[in-house]
C-alpha positions in Angstrom: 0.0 0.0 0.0 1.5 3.6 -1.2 0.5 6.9 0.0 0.8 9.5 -2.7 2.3 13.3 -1.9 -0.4 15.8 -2.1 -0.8 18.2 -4.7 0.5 21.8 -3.2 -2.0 23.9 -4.3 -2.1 28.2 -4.0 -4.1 28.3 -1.1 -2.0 25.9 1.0 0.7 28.0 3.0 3.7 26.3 3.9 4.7 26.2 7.5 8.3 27.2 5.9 7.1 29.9 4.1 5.2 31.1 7.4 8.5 30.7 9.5 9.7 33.8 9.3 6.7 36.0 10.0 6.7 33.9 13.0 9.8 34.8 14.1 8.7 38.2 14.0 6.3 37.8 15.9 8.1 36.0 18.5 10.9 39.2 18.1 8.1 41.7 18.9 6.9 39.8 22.2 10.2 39.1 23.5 11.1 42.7 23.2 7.8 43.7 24.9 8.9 40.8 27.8 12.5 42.4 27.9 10.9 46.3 28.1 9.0 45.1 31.2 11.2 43.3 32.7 14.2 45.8 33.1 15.4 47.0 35.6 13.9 43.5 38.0 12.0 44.2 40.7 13.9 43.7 43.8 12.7 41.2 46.0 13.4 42.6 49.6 11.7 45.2 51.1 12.5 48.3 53.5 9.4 48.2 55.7 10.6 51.0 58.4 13.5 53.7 58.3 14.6 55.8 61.7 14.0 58.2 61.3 11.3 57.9 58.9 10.6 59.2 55.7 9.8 62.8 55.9 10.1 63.2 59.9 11.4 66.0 61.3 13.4 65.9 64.7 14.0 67.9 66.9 17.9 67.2 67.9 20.7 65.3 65.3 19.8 61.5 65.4 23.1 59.5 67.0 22.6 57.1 63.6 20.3 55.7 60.7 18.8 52.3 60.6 17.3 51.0 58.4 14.9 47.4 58.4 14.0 45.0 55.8 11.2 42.4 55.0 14.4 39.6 54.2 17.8 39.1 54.9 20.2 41.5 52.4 23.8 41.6 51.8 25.0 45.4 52.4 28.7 46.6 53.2 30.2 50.1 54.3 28.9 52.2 51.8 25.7 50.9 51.3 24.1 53.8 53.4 25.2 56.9 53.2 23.9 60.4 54.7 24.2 63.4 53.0 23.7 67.3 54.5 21.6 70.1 52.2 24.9 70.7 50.7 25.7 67.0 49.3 28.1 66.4 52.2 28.4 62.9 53.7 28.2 63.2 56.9 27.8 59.4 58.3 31.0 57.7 59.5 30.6 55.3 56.6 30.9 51.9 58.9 28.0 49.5 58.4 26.0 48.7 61.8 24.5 45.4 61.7 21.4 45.2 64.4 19.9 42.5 63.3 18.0 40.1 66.3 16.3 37.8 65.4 13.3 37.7 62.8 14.1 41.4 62.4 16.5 42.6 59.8 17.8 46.5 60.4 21.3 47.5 59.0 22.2 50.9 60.5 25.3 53.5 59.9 26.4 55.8 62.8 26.4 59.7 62.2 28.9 62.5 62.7 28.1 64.7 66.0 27.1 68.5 65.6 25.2 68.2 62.8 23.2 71.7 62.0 19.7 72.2 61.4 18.3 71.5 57.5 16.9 68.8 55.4 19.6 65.4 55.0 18.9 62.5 52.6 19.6 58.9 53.2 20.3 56.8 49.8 20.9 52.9 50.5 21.9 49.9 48.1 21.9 45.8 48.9 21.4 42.9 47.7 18.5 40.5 48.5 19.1 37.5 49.8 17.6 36.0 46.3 20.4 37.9 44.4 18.2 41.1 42.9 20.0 44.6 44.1 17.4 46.8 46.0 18.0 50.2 46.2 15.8 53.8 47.6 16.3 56.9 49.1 14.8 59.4 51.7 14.7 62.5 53.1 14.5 63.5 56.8 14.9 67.1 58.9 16.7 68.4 61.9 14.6 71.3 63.4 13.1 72.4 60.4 13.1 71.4 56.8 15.4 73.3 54.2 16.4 73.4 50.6 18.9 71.0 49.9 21.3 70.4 47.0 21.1 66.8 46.8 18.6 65.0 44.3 17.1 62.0 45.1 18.2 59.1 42.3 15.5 58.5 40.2 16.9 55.1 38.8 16.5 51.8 40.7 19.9 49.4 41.5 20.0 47.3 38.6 18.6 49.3 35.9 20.1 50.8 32.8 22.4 49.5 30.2 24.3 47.2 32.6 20.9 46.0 33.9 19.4 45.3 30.4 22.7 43.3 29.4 22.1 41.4 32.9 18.7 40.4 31.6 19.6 39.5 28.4 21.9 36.9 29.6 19.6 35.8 32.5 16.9 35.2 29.5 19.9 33.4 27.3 20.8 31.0 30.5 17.6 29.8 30.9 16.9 29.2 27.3 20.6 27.2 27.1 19.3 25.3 30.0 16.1 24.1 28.5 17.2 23.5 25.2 20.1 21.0 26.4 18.6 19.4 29.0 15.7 18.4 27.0 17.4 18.2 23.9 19.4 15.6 25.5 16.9 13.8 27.5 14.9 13.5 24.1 17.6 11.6 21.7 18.5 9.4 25.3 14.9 8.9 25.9 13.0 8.9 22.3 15.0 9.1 19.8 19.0 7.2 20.1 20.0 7.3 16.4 19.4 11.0 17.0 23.0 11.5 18.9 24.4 10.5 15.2 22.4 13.3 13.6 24.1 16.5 12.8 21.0 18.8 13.3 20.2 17.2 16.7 23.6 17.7 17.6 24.0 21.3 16.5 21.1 22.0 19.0 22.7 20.8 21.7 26.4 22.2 21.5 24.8 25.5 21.1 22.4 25.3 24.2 26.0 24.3 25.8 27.4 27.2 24.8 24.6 29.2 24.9 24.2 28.7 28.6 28.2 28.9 29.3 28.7 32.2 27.5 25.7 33.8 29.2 26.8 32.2 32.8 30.2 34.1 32.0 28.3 37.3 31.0 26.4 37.0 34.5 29.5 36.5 36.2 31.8 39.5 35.1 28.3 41.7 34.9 27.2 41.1 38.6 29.6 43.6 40.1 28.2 46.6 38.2 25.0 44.9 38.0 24.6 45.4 42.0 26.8 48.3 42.4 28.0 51.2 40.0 25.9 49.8 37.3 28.9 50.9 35.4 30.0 49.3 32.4 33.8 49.8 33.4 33.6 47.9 36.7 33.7 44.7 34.5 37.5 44.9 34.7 37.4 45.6 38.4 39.2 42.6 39.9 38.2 43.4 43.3 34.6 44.0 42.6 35.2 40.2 41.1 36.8 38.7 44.1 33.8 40.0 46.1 30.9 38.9 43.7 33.2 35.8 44.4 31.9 35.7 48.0 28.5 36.0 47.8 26.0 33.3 47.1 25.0 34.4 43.3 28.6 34.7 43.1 29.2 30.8 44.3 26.5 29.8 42.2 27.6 31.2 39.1 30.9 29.4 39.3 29.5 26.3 40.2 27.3 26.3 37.2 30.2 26.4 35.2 32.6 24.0 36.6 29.0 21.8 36.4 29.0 22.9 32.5 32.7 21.4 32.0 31.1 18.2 33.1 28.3 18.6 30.7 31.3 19.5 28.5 32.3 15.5 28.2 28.5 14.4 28.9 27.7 15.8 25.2 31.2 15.0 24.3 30.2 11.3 25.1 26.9 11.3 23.8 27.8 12.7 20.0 31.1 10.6 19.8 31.3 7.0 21.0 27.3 6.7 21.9 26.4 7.9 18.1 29.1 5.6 16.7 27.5 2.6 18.6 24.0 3.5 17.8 25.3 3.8 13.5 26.7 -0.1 14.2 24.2 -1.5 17.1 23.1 -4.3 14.8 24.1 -7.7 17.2 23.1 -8.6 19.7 26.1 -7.6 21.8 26.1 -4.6 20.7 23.0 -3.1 21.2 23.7 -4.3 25.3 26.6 -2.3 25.1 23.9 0.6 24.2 21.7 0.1 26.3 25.0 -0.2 28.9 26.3 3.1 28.1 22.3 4.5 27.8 22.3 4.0 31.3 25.2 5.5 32.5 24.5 8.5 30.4 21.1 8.6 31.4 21.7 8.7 35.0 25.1 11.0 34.5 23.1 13.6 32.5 20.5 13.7 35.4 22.8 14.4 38.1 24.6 16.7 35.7 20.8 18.4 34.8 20.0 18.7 38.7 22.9 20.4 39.7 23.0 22.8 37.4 18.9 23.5 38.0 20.6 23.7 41.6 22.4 26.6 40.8 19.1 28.8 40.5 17.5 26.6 43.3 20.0 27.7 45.8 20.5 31.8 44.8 17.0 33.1 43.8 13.4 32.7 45.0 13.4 29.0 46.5 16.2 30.1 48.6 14.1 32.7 50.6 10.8 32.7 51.9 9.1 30.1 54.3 9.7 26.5 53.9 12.9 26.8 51.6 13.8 22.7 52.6 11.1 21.9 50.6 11.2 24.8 48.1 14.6 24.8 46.7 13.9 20.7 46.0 10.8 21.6 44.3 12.0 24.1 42.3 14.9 22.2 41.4 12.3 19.7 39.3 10.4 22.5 38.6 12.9 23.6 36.3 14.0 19.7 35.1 10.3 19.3 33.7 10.1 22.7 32.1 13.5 21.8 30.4 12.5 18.0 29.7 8.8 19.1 28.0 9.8 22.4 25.7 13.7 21.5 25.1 12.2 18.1 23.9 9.9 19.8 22.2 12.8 21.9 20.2 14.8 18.7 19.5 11.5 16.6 18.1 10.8 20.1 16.2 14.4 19.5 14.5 13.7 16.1 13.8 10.5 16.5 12.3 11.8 19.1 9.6 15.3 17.3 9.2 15.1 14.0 9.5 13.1 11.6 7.1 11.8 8.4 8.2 11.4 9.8 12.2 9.8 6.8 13.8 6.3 7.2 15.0 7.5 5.3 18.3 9.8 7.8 19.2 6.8 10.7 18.8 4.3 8.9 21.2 7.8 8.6 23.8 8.0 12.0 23.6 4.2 12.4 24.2 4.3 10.0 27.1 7.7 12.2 28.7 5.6 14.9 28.2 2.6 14.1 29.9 4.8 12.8 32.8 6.9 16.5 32.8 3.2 18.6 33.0 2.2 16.8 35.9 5.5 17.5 37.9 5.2 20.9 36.2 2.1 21.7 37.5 2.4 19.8 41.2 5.4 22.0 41.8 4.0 25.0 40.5 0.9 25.4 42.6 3.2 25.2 45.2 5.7 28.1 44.7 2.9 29.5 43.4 0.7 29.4 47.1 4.5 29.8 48.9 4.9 33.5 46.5 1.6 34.8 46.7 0.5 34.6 50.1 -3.3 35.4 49.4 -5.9 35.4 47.0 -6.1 39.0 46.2 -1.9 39.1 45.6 -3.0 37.1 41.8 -4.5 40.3 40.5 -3.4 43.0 42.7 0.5 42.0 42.2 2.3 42.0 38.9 3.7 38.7 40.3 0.0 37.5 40.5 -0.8 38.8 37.1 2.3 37.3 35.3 1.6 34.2 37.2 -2.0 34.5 35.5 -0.5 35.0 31.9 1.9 32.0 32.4 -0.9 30.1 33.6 -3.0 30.8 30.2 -0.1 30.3 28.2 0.6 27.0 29.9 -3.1 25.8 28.8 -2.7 27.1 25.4 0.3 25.2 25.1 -1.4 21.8 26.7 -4.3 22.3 24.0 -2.3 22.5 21.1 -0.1 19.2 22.6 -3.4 17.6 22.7 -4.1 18.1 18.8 -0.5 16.8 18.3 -1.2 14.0 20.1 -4.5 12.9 17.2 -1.5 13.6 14.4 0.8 11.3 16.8 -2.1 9.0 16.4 -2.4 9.1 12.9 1.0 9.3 11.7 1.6 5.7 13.8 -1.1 3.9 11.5 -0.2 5.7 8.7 1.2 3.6 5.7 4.8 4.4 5.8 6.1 3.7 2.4 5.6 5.8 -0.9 5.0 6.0 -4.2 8.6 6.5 -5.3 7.2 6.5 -9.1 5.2 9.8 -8.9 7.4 11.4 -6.2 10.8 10.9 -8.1 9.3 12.1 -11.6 9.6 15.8 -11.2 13.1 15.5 -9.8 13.8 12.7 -12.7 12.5 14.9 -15.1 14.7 17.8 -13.4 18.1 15.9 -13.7 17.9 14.7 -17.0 17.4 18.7 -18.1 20.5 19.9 -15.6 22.5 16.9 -17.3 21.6 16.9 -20.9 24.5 19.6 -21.6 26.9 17.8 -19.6 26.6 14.1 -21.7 26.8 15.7 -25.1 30.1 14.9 -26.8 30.7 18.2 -27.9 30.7 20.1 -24.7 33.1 17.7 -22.8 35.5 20.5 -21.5 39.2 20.3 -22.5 40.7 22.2 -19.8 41.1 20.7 -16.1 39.8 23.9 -14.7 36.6 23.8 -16.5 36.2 19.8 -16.1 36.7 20.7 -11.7 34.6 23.3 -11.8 31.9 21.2 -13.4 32.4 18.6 -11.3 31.8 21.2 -8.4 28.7 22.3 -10.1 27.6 18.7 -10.5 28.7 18.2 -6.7 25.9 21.0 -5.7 23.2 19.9 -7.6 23.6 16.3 -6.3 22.8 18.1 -2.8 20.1 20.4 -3.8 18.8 17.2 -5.2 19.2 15.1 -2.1 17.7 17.6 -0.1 14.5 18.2 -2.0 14.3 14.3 -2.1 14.0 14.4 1.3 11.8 17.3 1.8 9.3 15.4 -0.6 9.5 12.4 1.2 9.3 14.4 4.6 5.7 15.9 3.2 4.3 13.1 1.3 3.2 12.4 5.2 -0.2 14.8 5.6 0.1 12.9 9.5 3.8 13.7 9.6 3.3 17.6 7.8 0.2 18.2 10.4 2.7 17.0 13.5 5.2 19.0 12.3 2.6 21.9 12.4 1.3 21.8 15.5 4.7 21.0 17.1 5.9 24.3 15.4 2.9 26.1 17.4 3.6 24.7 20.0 7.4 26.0 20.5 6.2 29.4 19.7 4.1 29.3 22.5 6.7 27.5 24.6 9.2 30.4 23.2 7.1 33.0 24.9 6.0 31.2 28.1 9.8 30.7 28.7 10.0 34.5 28.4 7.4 35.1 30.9 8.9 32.3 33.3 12.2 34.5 33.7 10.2 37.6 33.9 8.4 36.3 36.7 12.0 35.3 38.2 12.6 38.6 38.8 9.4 39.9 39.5 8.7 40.8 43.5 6.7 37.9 45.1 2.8 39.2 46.4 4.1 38.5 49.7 6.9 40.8 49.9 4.5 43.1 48.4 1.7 42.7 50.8 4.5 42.8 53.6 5.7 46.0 52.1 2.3 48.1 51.6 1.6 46.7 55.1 4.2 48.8 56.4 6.0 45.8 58.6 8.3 43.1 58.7 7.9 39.2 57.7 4.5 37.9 58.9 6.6 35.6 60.9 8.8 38.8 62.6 8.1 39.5 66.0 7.6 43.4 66.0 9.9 45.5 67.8 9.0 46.5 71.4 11.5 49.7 71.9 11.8 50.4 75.9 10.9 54.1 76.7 11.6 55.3 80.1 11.9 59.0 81.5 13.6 59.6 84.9 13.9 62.9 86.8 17.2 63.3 88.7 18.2 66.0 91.2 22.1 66.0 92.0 21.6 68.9 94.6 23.9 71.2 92.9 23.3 74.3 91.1 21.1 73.2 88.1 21.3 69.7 89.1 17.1 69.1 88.4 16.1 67.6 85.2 14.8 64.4 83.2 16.4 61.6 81.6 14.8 60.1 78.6 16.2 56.2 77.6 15.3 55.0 74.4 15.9 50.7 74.0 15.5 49.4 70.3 14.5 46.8 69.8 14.3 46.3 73.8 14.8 41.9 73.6 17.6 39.7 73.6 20.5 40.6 71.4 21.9 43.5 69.9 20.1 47.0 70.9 20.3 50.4 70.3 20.5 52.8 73.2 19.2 56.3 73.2 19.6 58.9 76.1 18.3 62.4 76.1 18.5 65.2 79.3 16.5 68.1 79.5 16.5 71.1 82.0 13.3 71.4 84.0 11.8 74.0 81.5 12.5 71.4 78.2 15.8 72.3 76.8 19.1 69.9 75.9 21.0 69.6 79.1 24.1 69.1 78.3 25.7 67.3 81.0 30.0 66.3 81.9 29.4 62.4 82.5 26.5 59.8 82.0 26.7 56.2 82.6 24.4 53.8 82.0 24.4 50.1 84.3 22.8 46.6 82.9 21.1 44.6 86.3 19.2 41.4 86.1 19.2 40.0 89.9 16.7 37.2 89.3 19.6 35.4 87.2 22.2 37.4 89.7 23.6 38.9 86.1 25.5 42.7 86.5 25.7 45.3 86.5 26.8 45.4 83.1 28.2 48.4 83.0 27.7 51.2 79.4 29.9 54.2 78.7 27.4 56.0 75.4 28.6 58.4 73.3 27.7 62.2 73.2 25.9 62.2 70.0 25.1 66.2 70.0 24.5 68.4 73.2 21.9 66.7 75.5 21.9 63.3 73.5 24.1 60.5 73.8 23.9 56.8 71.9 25.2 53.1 71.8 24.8 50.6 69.6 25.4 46.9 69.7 24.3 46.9 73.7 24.3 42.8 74.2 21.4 41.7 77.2 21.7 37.7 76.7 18.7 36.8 78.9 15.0 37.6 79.0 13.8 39.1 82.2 13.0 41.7 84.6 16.5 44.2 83.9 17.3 47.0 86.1 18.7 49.6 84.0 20.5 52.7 86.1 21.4 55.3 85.0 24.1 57.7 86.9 24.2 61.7 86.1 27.0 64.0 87.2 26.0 67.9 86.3 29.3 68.7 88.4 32.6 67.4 89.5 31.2 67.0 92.6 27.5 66.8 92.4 25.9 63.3 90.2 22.9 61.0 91.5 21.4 57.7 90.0 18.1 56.6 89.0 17.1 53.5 88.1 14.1 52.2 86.3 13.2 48.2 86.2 12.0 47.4 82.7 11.0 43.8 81.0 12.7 42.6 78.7 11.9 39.8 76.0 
C-alpha cells in the first residue's frame, strides 16, 4: 500500500514559508517581555527607616537604621547620609542590628550636625540575588532646601541592567534546550545522537548557557553596584561577587558545565558511533550499557545545574525553603524536559526523514509525565509566592503568574491536537510511491544533465572539467535535499505533526519568556508585607523600651529628666538612646552619664555602658548585648558637676 504526496496547491501556505513571519512575531513579544522586565524588581523590602521618611526631629539623630522584610547583603557604603549641601556626613561603617526575625542595618552619624533637610540613599542585595536600592529624606529642626537629588533610577537598571537580563533570559533558554534536547535523543529518539541537526542543537544550548553564565558572572559587580560598564575589569569588585552566594553559584554552574562539556562529548562521539553499528546482539547491550550510564550522568549533571538557581533566587528565601529549593529544582527539570524536547522533536521533524512514530508517542508519554510534575510543583511556589488570593490580581507577580498560567493551557491544547496527528502518523502507511514522487526530480536531472553528456561540450581544460564537477557536486545536494523534503511531506500525518509541534514551541518560546520575567518579579508576599508597612509575617515586632527619669544631684542646676530610648528592647543586639532636659525642656548638656545593665533574678550585672555624646543633650550606643530575657534594672548615673551626680534606676521587661 503507497501513499501518494499531495498536490500543493495556492491556497495551502507552507509552515516554511510562514516561519519567518513567525519569528517576528516572537521578536516583537520578546522585546515587549525584555521592556518590562528591566530594571527586575527587587525582592526585599524596607518596611521601616529611623527616622522615617519625611520626619522632622528635633535634635541630630546619633545614627540611621534602616529594616528589611528579608535578609540583604549590604557593606560600608551601602548607606550613606548626605547634608543640604551634598556632604556625607555618616562615618561610613556598616552597623549590623539585626536580632532575630528582624533585619535593620544601621550607619552611625557625625556629632554637631546643623539644622536643614539630610537625605539617606541605600543599596543591597536581596538574599535572592536582585539589588534593591531607595532613598529618603528627613529634617533636623526644620526642613530646608537641599542640594542633593534624590536618584531617580533603581539598582539594577540601565544599560548594565538590560545586558544582565539578556543573559539571565539566554541562560535559561541554554538550560532548556540542552537538558531536553538531550533527554529527548536518550529517551525517544538514540539514532538522533548521530544526527548532525540534533547535535548542532545541543552544543549551542551548551554554549549558549556557558557564555551567558560568563556574562552573568563579570556583569554582577556593576549589575549590583556602579551599574557601570567599566567595573567589568574591576578585579576586586570580582573577588567580592566571588563571596556571595549568586557569586558561588555562578561558578559552580560552570565547573558543572565542564562536566556537561564531556556528557555531550560522550553522547555525540562513541554513543552515536555505537547506535550507526548497534546491529548484534552484543552490541545493542553495550547501548543500552552506556544508555544508562549516560542517562543517569546527565540527570545528576541536569539537577545540579537547576541547583544553581535553586540555591540563589526565589526558592532560597521565603518560608519553607527545605522543601522549596527541591521543588523548584524539578520544577525547572520538567520545564527543560517538555519544551527542550519539544525543540529537538521540532528538528527532527523538519530534518530528518523516516522519524519513527514510536519515538513521537515517547516523547508524548515524557511529556505528559513532565506537565504533571510541572504543575504539582508549580501550585506550590505559586501558594508559597503569593500569600493570598487577592496578591494574583493585585500583584504584577500575580498577574504574570496568571499569563503563564493561560499560556501553559494554550500550550497543553495545542499538545493535545499533536497527540491525534501522533495518532495518525503511527497507523499511517509508511512507504511511498517512489514513481510519482521521483518524476519531477527525474525529469529535473535529465534537463540539468543533458548539456553535460553531449560529446561536444566535454571541457578540455582541467579547470573547466573541476569546476563542473563542483557544479555537478551541488546539484547532487540540492537534489538530495528536495528528495527528502518530498518524502518528509508526502506524510499529511507527519506535515500536520510538524505543524502543530511548530505552534507549540512558539508558544513555549514565549512562556519561557514570561517564566524569567516572573523570576525577577517581586513575590505578592513581599509586596503585601511591604504596603503593610512591617516586617515578615513571621517577625516579631519591635517592642523599643521608653523610660523618663527625673534626677536631682543637689547642685546648682542639678534638676532635670532623663529620657532612655531601648531598640529593639529583647535579647541581642540593641540600640540605646539617652536624652536630658532642664526642667523648662531644653538639651542639658551634661559632663558624665553612665548607664548600668542589672538582672538579679539570674544574679547577672551590673553590666556596665559608657554611650557616646551624639550632640548636646543626646548620647547613643549601639550593639548593647542583654543575653537573657527578664525583669533588667537599668541605672542610669548623672554628674552635672565634678562633685554633684545622682542615680536613678528604672526596672524594665525585657523579652
Amino acid at each position: 500500500m503507497t501513499a501518494t504526496a499531495p498536490t500543493p496547491s495556492t491556497a495551502q501556505v507552507r509552515p516554511a514559508a510562514l516561519l519567518p513571519r513567525f519569528v517576528l512575531v516572537l521578536a516583537a513579544l520578546l522585546a515587549a517581555l525584555f521592556a518590562a522586565a528591566s530594571p527586575a524588581t527587587a525582592h526585599a523590602a524596607l518596611t521601616a527607616s529611623d527616622p522615617k521618611d519625611g520626619a522632622v526631629v528635633a535634635t541630630a539623630p546619633a545614627q540611621v537604621s534602616l529594616s528589611f522584610s528579608e535578609q540583604v547583603a549590604m557593606g560600608d557604603d551601602s548607606i550613606r547620609v548626605l547634608d543640604p549641601q551634598g556632604r556625607r556626613v555618616d562615618t561610613g561603617e556598616l552597623r549590623d542590628m539585626c536580632s532575630g526575625n528582624v533585619i535593620r542595618y544601621g550607619v552611625a552619624l557625625h556629632s554637631g550636625l546643623a539644622n536643614g533637610t539630610y537625605t539617606v540613599a541605600w543599596q543591597a542585595v536581596s538574599a535572592d540575588s536582585h539589588p534593591v536600592s531607595g532613598a529618603f529624606t528627613f529634617s533636623v529642626g526644620a526642613p530646608s532646601a537641599t542640594a542633593v537629588a534624590l536618584p531617580a533610577g533603581k539598582a539594577g537598571g540601565g544599560p548594565v541592567g538590560v545586558a544582565y537580563t539578556i543573559a539571565r533570559y539566554a541562560a535559561y533558554a541554554g538550560f532548556t534546550v540542552l537538558v531536553g534536547g538531550a533527554a529527548f535523543i536518550l529517551l525517544c529518539l538514540r539514532r538522533g545522537a548521530a544526527e548532525r541537526p540534533l547535535q548542532k542543537l545541543v552544543v549551542r544550548a551548551w554554549v549558549t548557557l556557558t557564555a551567558a553564565t560568563l556574562a552573568m558572572l563579570v556583569l554582577r559587580a556593576p549589575y549590583t553596584g556602579s551599574g557601570s560598564f567599566s567595573d567589568v575589569f574591576d578585579l576586586d569588585g570580582l573577588r567580592a561577587v566571588l563571596e556571595t552566594k549568586a557569586g558561588a553559584s555562578l561558578v559552580s554552574r560552570l565547573l558543572l558545565l565542564g562536566a556537561a562539556a564531556l556528557f555531550i562529548a560522550v553522547l555525540f562521539g562513541v554513543y552515536a558511533r555505537r547506535q550507526q553499528g548497534s546491529g548484534t546482539a552484543e552490541e545493542a547491550k553495550d547501548t543500552s550499557d552506556l544508555t544508562f550510564g549516560l542517562g543517569i550522568g546527565g540527570a545528576v549533571v541536569s539537577a545540579g545545574i537547576a541547583a544553581t538557581w535553586a540555591l540563589s533566587e526565589h526558592a532560597s528565601t521565603g518560608i519553607q525553603t527545605a522543601v522549596a529549593m527541591p521543588a523548584d529544582i524539578l520544577h525547572l527539570l520538567a520545564v527543560a524536559t517538555w519544551l527542550g524536547g519539544l525543540a529537538a522533536l521540532l528538528v527532527a521533524l523538519s530534518t530528518m526523514p523516516g522519524i519513527e512514530p514510536a519515538a513521537v508517542r515517547r516523547y508524548s508519554k515524557i511529556a505528559f509525565v513532565s506537565v504533571l510534575v510541572l504543575t504539582v510543583t508549580g501550585v506550590y511556589q505559586s501558594w508559597r509566592q503569593l500569600g493570598s488570593w487577592s496578591a494574583l490580581t493585585d500583584t504584577a507577580y500575580g498577574q504574570l503568574l496568571l499569563l503563564k498560567l493561560g499560556l501553559v493551557s494554550l500550550l497543553v491544547g495545542i499538545a493535545c491536537l499533536s497527540r491525534k496527528w501522533t495518532a495518525q502518523l503511527a497507523v499511517a502507511p509508511q512507504t511511498v510511491d517512489v514513481s510519482r514522487e521521483t518524476a519531477p526530480v527525474a525529469a529535473d536531472v535529465s534537463r540539468e544533465t543533458e548539456p553535460d553528456t553531449a560529446p561536444e561540450a566535454a571541457p578540455t581544460d582541467p579547470q573547466r572539467a573541476a569546476q563542473l564537477a563542483r557544479q555537478r557536486t551541488v546539484r547532487e545536494k540540492a537534489r538530495e535535499k528536495a528528495r527528502e523534503k518530498q518524502a518528509r511531506e508526502a506524510d499529511p500525518a507527519r506535515a500536520g505533526l510538524r505543524r502543530s509541534v511548530l505552534a507549540e514551541t512558539g508558544v513555549a518560546v514565549v512562556l519561557l519568556a514570561v517564566t524569567t520575567v516572573l523570576t525577577g518579579t517581586e513575590p505578592g508576599r513581599t509586596v503585601e508585607r511591604e504596603a503593610a508597612g512591617g516586617p515578615a509575617a513571621t517577625a516579631v515586632p519591635d517592642r523599643a523600651v521608653k523610660v523618663s527619669l527625673p534626677f536631682d544631684t543637689g547642685g546648682q542646676n542639678g534638676k532635670g529628666h532623663v529620657r532612655l530610648e531601648f531598640d529593639p528592647g529583647r535579647v541581642g543586639a540593641n540600640t540605646l538612646h539617652l536624652w536630658a532636659d532642664s526642667p523648662d525642656g531644653q538639651p542639658l548638656d551634661l559632663p558624665e552619664i553612665k548607664v548600668s545593665f542589672t538582672l538579679p533574678a539570674k544574679d547577672i550585672g551590673p553590666l556596665p555602658l559608657l554611650p557616646d555624646r551624639a550632640a548636646p543633650g543626646h548620647w547613643a550606643a549601639s550593639g548593647v548585648q542583654l543575653p537573657l530575657a527578664g525583669e533588667w534594672r537599668i541605672d542610669v548615673t548623672v554628674r552635672t558637676s565634678d562633685i554633684d551626680q545622682t542615680t536613678v534606676q528604672k526596672t524594665v521587661k525585657i523579652g
